[in-house]
Structure formats: structure tokens, C-alpha cells
PyMOL Python script that loads the backbone (N, CA, C, O; Angstrom):
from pymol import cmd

cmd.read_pdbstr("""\
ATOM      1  N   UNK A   1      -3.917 -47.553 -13.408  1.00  0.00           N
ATOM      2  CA  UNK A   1      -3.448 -48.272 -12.237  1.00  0.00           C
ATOM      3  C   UNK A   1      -4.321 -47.870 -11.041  1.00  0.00           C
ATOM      4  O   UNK A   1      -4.520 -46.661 -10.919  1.00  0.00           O
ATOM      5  N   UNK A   2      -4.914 -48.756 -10.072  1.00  0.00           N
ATOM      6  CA  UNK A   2      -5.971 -48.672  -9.228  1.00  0.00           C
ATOM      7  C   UNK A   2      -5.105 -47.232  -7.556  1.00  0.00           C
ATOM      8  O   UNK A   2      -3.900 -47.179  -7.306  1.00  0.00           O
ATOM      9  N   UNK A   3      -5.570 -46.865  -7.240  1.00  0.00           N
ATOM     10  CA  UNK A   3      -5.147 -46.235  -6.900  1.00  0.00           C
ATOM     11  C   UNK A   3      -4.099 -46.197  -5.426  1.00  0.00           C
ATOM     12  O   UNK A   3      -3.379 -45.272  -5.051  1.00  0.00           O
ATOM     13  N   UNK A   4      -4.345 -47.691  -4.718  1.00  0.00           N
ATOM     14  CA  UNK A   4      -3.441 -47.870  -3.552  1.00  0.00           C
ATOM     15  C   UNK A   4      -2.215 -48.561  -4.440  1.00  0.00           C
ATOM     16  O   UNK A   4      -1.145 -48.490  -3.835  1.00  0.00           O
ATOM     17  N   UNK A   5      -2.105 -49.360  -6.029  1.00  0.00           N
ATOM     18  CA  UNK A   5      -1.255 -49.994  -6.285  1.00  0.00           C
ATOM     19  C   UNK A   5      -0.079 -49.115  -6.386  1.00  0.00           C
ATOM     20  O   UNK A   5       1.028 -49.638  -6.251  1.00  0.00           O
ATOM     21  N   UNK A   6      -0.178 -47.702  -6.630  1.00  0.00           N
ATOM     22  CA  UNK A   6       0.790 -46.513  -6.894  1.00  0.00           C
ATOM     23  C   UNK A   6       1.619 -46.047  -5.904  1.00  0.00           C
ATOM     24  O   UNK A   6       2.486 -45.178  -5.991  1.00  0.00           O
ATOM     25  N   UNK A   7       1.269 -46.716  -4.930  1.00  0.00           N
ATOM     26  CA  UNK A   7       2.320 -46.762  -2.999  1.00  0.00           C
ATOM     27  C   UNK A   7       3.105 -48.406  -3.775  1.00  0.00           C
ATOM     28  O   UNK A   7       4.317 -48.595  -3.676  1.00  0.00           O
ATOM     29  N   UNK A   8       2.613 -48.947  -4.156  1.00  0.00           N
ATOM     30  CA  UNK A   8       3.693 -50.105  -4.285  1.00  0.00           C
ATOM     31  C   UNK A   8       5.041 -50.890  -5.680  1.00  0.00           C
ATOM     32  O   UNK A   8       5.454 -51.997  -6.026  1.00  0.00           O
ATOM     33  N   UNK A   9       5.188 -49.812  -5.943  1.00  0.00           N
ATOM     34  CA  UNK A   9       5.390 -49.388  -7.146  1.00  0.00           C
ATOM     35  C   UNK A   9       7.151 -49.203  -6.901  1.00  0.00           C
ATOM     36  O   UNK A   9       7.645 -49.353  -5.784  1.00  0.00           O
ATOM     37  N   UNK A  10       7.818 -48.922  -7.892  1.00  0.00           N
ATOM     38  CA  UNK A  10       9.274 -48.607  -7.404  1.00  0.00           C
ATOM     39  C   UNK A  10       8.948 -46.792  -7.075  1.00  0.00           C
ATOM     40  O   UNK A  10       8.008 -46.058  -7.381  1.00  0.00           O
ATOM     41  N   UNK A  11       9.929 -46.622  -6.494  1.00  0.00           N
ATOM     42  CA  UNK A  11      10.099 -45.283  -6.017  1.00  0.00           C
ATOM     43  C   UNK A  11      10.176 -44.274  -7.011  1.00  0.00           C
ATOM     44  O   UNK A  11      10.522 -43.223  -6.472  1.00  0.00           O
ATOM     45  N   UNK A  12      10.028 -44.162  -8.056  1.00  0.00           N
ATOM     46  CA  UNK A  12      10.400 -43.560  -9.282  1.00  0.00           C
ATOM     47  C   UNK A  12       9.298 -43.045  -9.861  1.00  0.00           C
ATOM     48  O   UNK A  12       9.236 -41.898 -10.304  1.00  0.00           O
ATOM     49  N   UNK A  13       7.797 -44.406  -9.896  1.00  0.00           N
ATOM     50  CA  UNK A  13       6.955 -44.364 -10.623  1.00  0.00           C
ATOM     51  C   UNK A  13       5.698 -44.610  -9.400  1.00  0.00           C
ATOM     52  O   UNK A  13       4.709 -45.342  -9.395  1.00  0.00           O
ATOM     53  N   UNK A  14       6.176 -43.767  -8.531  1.00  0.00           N
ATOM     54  CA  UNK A  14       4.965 -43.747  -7.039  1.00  0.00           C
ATOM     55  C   UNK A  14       4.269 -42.299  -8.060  1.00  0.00           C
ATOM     56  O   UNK A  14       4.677 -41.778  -9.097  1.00  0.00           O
ATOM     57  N   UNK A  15       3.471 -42.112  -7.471  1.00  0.00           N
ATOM     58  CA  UNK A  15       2.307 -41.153  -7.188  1.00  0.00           C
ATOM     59  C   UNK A  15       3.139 -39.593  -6.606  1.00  0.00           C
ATOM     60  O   UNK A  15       3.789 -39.938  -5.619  1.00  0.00           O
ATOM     61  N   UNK A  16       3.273 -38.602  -6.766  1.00  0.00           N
ATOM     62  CA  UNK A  16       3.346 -37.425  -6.102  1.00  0.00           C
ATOM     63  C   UNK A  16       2.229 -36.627  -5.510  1.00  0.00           C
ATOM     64  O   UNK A  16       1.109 -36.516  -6.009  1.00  0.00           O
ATOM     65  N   UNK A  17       2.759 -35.926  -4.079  1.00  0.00           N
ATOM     66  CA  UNK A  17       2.049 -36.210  -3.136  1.00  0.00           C
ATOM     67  C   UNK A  17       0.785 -35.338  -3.805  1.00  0.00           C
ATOM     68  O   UNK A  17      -0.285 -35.495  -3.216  1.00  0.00           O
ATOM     69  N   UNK A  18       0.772 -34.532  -4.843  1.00  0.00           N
ATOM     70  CA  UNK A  18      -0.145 -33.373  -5.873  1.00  0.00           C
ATOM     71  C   UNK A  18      -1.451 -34.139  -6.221  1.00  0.00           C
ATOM     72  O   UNK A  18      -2.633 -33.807  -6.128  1.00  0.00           O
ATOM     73  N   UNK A  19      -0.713 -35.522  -6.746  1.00  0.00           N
ATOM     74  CA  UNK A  19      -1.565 -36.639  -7.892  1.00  0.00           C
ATOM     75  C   UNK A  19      -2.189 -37.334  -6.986  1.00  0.00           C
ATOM     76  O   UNK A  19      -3.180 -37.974  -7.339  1.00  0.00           O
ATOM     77  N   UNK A  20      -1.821 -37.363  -5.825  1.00  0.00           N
ATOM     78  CA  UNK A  20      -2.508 -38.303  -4.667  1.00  0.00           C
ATOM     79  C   UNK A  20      -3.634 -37.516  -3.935  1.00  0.00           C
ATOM     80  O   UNK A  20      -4.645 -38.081  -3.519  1.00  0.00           O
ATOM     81  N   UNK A  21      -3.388 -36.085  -3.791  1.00  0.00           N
ATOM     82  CA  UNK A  21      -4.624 -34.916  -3.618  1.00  0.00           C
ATOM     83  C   UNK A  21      -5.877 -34.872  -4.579  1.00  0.00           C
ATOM     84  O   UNK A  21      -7.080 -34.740  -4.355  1.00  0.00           O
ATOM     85  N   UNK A  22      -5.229 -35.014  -5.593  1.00  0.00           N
ATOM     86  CA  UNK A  22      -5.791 -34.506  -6.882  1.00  0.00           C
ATOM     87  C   UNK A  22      -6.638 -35.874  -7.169  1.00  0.00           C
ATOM     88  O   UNK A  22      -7.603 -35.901  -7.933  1.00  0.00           O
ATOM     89  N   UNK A  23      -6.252 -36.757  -6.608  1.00  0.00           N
ATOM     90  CA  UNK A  23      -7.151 -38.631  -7.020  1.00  0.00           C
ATOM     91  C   UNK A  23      -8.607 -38.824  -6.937  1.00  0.00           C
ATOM     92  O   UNK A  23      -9.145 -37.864  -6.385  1.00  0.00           O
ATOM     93  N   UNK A  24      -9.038 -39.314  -7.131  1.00  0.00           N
ATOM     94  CA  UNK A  24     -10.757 -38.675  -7.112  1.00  0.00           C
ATOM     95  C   UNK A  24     -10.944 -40.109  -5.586  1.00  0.00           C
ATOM     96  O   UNK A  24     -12.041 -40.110  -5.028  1.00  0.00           O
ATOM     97  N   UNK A  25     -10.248 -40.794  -5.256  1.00  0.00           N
ATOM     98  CA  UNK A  25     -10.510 -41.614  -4.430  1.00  0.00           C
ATOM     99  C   UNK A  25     -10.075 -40.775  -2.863  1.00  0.00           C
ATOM    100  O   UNK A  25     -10.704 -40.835  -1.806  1.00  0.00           O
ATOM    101  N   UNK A  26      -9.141 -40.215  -3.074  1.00  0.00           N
ATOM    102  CA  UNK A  26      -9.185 -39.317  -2.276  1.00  0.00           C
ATOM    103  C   UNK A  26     -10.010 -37.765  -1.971  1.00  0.00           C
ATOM    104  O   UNK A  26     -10.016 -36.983  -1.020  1.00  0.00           O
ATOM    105  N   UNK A  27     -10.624 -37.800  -3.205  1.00  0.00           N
ATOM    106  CA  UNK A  27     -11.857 -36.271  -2.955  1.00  0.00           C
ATOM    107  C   UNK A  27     -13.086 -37.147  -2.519  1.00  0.00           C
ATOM    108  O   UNK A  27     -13.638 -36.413  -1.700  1.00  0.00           O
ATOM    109  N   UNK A  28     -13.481 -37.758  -2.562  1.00  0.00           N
ATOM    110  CA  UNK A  28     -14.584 -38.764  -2.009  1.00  0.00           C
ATOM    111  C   UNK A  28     -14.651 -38.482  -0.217  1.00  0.00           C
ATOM    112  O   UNK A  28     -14.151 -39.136   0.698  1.00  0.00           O
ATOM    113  N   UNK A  29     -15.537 -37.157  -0.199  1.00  0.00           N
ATOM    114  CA  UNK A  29     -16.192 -36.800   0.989  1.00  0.00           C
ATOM    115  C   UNK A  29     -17.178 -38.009   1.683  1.00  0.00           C
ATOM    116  O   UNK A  29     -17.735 -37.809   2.763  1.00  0.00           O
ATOM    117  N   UNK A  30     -17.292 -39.006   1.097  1.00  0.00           N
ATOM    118  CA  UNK A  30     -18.268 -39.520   1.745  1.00  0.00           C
ATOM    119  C   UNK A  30     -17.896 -40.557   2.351  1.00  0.00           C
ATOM    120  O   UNK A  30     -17.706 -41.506   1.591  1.00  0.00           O
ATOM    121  N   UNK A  31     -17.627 -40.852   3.938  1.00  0.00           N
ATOM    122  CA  UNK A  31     -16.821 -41.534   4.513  1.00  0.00           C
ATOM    123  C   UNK A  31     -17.821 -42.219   5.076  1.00  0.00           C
ATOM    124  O   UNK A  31     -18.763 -41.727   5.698  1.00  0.00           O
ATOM    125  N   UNK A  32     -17.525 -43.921   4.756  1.00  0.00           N
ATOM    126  CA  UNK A  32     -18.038 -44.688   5.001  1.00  0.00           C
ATOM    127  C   UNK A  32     -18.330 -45.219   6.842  1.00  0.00           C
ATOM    128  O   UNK A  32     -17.367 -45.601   7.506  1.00  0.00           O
ATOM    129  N   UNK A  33     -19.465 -45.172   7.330  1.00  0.00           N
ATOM    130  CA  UNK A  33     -19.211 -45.125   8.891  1.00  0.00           C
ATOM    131  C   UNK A  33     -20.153 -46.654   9.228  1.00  0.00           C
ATOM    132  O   UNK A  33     -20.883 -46.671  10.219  1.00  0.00           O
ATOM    133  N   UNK A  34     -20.055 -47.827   8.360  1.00  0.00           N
ATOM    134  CA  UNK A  34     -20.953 -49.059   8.126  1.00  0.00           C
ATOM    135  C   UNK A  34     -20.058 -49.886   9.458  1.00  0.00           C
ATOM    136  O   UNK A  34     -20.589 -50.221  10.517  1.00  0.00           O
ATOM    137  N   UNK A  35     -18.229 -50.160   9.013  1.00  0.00           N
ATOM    138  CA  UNK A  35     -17.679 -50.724   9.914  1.00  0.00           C
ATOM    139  C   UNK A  35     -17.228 -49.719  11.273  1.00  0.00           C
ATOM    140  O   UNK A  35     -17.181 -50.287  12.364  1.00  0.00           O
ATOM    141  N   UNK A  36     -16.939 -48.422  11.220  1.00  0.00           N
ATOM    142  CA  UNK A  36     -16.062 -47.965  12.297  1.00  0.00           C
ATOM    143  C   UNK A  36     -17.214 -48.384  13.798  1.00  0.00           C
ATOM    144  O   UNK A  36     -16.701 -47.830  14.771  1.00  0.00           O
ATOM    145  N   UNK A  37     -18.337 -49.038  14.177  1.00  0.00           N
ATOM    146  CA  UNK A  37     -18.401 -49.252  15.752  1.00  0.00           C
ATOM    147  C   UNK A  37     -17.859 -50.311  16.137  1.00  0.00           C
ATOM    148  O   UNK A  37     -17.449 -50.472  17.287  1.00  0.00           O
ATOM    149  N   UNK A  38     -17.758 -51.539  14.822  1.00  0.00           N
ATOM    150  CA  UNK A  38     -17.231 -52.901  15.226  1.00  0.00           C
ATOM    151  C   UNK A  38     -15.687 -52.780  15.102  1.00  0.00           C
ATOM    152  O   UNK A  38     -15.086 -53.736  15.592  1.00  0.00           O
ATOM    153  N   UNK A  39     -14.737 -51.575  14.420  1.00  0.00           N
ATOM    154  CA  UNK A  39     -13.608 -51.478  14.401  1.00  0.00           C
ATOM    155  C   UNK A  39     -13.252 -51.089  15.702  1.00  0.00           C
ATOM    156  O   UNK A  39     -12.249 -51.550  16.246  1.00  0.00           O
ATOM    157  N   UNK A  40     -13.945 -50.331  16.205  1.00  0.00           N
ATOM    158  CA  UNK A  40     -13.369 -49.449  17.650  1.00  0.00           C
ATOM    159  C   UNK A  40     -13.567 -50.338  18.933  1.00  0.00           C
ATOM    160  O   UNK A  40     -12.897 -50.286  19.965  1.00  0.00           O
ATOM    161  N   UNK A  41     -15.065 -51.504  18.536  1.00  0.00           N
ATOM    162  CA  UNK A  41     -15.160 -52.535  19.682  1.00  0.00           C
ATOM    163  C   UNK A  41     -13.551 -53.171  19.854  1.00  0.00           C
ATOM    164  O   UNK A  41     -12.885 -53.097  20.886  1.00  0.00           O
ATOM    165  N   UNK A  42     -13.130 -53.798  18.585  1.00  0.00           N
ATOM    166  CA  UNK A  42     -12.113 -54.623  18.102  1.00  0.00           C
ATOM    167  C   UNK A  42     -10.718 -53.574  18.731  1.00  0.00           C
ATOM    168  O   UNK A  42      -9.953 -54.122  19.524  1.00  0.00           O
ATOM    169  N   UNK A  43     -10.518 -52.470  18.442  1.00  0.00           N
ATOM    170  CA  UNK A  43      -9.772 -51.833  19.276  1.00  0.00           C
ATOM    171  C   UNK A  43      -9.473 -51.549  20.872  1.00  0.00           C
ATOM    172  O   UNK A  43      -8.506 -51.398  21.619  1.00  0.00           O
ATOM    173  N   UNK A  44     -10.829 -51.571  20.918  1.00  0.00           N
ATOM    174  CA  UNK A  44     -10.790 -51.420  22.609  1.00  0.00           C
ATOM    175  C   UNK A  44     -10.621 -52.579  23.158  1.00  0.00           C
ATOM    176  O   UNK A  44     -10.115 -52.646  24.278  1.00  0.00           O
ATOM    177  N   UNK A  45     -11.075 -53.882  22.365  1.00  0.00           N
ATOM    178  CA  UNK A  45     -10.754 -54.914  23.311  1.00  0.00           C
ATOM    179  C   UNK A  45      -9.364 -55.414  23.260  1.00  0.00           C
ATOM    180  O   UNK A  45      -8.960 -56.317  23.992  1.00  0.00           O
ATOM    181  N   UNK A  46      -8.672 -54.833  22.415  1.00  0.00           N
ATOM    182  CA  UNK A  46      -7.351 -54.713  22.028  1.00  0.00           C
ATOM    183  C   UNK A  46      -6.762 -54.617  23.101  1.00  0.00           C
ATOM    184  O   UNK A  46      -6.111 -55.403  23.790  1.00  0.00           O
ATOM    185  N   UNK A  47      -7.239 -52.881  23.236  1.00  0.00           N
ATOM    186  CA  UNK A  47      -6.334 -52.147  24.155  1.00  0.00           C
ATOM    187  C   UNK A  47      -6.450 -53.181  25.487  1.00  0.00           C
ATOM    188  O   UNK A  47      -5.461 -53.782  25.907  1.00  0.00           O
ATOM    189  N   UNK A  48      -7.518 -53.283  25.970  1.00  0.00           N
ATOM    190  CA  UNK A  48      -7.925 -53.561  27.242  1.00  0.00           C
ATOM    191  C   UNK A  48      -7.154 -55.195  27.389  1.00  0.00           C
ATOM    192  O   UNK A  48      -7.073 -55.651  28.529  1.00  0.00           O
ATOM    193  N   UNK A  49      -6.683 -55.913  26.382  1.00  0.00           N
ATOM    194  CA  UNK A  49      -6.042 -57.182  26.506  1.00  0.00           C
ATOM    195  C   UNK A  49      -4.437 -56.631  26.696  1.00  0.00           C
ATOM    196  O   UNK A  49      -3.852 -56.679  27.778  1.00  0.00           O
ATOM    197  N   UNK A  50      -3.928 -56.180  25.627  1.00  0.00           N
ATOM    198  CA  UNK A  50      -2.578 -54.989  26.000  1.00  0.00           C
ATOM    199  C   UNK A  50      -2.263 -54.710  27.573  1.00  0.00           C
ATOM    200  O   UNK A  50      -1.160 -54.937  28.072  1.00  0.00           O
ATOM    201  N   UNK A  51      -2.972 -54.378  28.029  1.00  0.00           N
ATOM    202  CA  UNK A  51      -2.706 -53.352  29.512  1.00  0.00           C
ATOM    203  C   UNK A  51      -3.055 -54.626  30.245  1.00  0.00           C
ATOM    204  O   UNK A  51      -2.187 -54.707  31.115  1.00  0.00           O
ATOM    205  N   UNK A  52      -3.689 -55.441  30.334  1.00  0.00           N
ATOM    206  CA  UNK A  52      -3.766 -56.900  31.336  1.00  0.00           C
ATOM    207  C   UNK A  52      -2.443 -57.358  30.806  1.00  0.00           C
ATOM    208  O   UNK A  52      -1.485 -56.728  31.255  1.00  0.00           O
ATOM    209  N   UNK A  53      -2.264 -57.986  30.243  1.00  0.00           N
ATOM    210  CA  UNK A  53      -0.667 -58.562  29.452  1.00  0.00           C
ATOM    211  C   UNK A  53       0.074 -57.881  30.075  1.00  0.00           C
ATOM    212  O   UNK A  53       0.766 -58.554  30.838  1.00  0.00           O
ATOM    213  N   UNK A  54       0.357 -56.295  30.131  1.00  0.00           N
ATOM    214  CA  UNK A  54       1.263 -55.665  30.655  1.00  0.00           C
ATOM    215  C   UNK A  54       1.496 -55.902  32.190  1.00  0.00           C
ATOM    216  O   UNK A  54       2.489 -56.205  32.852  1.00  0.00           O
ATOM    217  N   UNK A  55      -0.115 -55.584  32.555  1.00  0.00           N
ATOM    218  CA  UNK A  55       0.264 -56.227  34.123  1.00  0.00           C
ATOM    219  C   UNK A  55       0.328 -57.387  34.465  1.00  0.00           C
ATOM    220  O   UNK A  55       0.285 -57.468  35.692  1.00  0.00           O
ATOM    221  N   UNK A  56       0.419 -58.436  33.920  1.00  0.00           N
ATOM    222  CA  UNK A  56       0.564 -59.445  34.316  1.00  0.00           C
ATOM    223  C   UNK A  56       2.064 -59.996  34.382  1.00  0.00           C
ATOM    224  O   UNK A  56       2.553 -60.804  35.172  1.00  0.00           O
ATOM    225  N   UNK A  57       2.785 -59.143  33.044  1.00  0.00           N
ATOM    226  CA  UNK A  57       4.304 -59.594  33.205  1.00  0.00           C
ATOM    227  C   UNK A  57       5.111 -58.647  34.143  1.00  0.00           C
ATOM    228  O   UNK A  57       6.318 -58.800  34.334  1.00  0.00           O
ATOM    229  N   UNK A  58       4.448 -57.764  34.654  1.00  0.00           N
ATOM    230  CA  UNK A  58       4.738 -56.819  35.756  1.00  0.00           C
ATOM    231  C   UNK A  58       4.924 -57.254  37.289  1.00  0.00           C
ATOM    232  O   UNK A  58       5.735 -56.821  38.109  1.00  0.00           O
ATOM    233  N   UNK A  59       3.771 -58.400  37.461  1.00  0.00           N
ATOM    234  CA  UNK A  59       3.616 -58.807  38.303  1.00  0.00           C
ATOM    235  C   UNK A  59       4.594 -60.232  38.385  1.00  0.00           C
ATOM    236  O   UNK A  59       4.980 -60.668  39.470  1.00  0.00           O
ATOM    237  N   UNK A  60       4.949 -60.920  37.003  1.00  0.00           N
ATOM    238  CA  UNK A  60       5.781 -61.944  37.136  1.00  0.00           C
ATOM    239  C   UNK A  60       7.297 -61.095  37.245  1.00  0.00           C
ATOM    240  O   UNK A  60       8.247 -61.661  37.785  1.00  0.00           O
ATOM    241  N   UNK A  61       7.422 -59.872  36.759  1.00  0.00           N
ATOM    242  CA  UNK A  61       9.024 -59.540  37.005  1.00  0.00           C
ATOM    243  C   UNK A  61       9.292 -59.458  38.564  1.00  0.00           C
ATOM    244  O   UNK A  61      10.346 -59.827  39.083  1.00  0.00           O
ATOM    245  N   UNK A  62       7.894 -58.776  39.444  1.00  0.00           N
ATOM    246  CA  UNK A  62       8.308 -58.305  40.817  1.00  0.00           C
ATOM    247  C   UNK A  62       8.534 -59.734  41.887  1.00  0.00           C
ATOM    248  O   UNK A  62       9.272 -59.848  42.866  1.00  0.00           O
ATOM    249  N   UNK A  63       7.603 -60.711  41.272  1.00  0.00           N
ATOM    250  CA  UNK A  63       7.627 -61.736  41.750  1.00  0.00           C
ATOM    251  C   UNK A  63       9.124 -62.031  41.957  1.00  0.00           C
ATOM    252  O   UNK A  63       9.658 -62.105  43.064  1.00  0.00           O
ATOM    253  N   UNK A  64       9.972 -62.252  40.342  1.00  0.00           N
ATOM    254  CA  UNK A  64      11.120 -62.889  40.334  1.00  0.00           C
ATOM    255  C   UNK A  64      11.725 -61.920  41.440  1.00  0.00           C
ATOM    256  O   UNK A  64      11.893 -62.231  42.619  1.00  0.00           O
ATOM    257  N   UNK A  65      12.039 -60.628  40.830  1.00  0.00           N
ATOM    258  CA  UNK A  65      12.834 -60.047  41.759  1.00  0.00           C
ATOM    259  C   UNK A  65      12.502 -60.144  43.159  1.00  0.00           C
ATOM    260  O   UNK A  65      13.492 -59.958  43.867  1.00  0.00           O
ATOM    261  N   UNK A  66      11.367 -60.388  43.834  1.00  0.00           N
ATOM    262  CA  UNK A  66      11.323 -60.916  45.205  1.00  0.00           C
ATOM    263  C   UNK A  66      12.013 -61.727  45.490  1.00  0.00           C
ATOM    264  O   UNK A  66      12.881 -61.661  46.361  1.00  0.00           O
ATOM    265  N   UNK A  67      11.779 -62.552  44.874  1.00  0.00           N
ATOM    266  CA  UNK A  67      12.449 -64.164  44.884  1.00  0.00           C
ATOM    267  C   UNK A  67      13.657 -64.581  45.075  1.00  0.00           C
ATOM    268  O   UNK A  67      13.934 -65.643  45.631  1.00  0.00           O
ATOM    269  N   UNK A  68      14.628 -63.607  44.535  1.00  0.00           N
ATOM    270  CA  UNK A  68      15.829 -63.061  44.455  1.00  0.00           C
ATOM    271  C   UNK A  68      16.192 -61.655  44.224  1.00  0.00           C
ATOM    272  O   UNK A  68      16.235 -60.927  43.232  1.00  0.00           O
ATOM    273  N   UNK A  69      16.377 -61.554  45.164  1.00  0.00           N
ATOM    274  CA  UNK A  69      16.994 -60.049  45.339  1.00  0.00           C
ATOM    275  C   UNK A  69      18.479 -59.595  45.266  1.00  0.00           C
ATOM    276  O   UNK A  69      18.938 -58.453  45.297  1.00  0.00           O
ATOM    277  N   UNK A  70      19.015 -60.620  45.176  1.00  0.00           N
ATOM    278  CA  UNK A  70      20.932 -60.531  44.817  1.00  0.00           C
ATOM    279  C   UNK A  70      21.268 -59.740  43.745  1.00  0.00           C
ATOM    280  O   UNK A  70      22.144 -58.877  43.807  1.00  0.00           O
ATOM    281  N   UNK A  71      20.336 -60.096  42.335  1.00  0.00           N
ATOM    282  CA  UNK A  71      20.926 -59.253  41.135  1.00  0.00           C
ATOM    283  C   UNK A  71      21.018 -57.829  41.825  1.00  0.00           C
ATOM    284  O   UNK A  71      22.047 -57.232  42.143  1.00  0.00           O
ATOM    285  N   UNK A  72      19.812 -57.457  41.971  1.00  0.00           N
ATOM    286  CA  UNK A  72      19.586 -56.128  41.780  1.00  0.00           C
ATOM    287  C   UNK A  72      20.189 -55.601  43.233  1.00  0.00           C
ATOM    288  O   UNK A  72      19.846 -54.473  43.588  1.00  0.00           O
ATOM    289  N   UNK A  73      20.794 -56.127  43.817  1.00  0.00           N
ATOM    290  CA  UNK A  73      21.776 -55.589  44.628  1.00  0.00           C
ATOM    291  C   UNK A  73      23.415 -55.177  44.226  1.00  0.00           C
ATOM    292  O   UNK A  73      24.240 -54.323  44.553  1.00  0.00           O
ATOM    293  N   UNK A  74      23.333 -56.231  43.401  1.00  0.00           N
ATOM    294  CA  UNK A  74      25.269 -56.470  42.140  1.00  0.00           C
ATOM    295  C   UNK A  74      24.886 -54.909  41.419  1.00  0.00           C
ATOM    296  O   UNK A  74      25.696 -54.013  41.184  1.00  0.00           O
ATOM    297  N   UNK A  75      23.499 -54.896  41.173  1.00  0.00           N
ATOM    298  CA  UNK A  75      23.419 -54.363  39.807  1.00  0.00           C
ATOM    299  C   UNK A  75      23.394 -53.107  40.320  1.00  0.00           C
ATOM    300  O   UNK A  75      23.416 -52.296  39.393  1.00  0.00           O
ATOM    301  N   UNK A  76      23.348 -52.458  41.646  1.00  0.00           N
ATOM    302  CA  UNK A  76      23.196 -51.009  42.088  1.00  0.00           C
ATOM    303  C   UNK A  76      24.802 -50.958  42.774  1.00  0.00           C
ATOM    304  O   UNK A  76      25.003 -49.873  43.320  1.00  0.00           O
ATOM    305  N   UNK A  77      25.735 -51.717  42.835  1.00  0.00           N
ATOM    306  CA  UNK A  77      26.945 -51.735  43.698  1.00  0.00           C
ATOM    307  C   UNK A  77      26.704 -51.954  44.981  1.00  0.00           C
ATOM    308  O   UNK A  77      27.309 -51.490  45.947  1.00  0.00           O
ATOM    309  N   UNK A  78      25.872 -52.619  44.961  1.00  0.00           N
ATOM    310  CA  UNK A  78      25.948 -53.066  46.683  1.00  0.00           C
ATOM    311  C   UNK A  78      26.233 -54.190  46.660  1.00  0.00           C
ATOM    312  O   UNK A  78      25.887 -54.881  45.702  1.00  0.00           O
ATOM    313  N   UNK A  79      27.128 -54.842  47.967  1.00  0.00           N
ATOM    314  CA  UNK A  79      27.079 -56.427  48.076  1.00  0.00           C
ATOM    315  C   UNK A  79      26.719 -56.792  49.743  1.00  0.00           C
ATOM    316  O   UNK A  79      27.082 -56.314  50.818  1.00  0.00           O
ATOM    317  N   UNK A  80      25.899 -57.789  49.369  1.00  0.00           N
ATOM    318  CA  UNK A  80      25.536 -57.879  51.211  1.00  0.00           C
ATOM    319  C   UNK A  80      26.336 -58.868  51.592  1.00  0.00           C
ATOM    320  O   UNK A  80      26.367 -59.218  52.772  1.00  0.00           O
TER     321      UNK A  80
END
""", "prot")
cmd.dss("prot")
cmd.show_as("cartoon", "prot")
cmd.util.cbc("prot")
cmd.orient("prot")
């Protein structure tokens, strides 16, 4: 059985964590470094879309709450 199919397996007839040390796919020192600059581009532009997104719905919440300011007056016990 190929060696990631043994994670998908019933729980019974998985791999122990010994046999998964012991796998020759896992003693394989030689780590492939062909994709990791285009993986990390692909990450960073990730991140950097993430954190715009974030501020952008940041900027539509403060908006609303400008807009109306009543909730968050109910919502602290104040009433004007």
C-alpha cells in the first residue's frame, strides 16, 4: 500500500506512528527545493490579499457604525 494511502484507511489498519518513522519515504533526506520559491510567492500573495480583505471589511464595519450609531449605544446601556 503506497504510503500516504495508510492515513486513509479505517482507524484500525492506519500506520503506527513507529511504521511511519521507519517508511523509507519518510527517511528520504533529500528534500526537494524545485517548487518551494513559487510556493512561498503563492503564499505571500496570499497573505498580502488576506490582510487587504481584512481591512477593507474593517473599514465597511466603521463606516456602518458611523452611519448609525444607536446600536452600539443599546448595546453598551446607554440611551440618548
Amino acid at each position: 500500500m503506497p504510503f500516504l494511502f495508510q492515513f486513509m484507511v479505517d482507524r484500525n489498519e492506519r500506520a503506527t506512528a513507529v511504521e511511519v518513522v521507519k517508511d523509507p519515504w519518510t527517511q528520504n533526506r533529500k528534500l526537494s527545493t524545485a517548487h518551494r520559491k513559487g510556493t512561498l510567492d503563492h503564499l505571500n500573495a496570499f497573505n498580502a490579499k488576506r490582510k487587504l480583505r481584512g481591512a477593507v471589511y474593517t473599514i465597511f464595519a466603521m463606516k456602518r457604525m458611523m452611519e448609525n450609531p444607536e446600536p452600539l449605544a443599546l448595546m453598551n446601556g446607554v440611551k440618548s
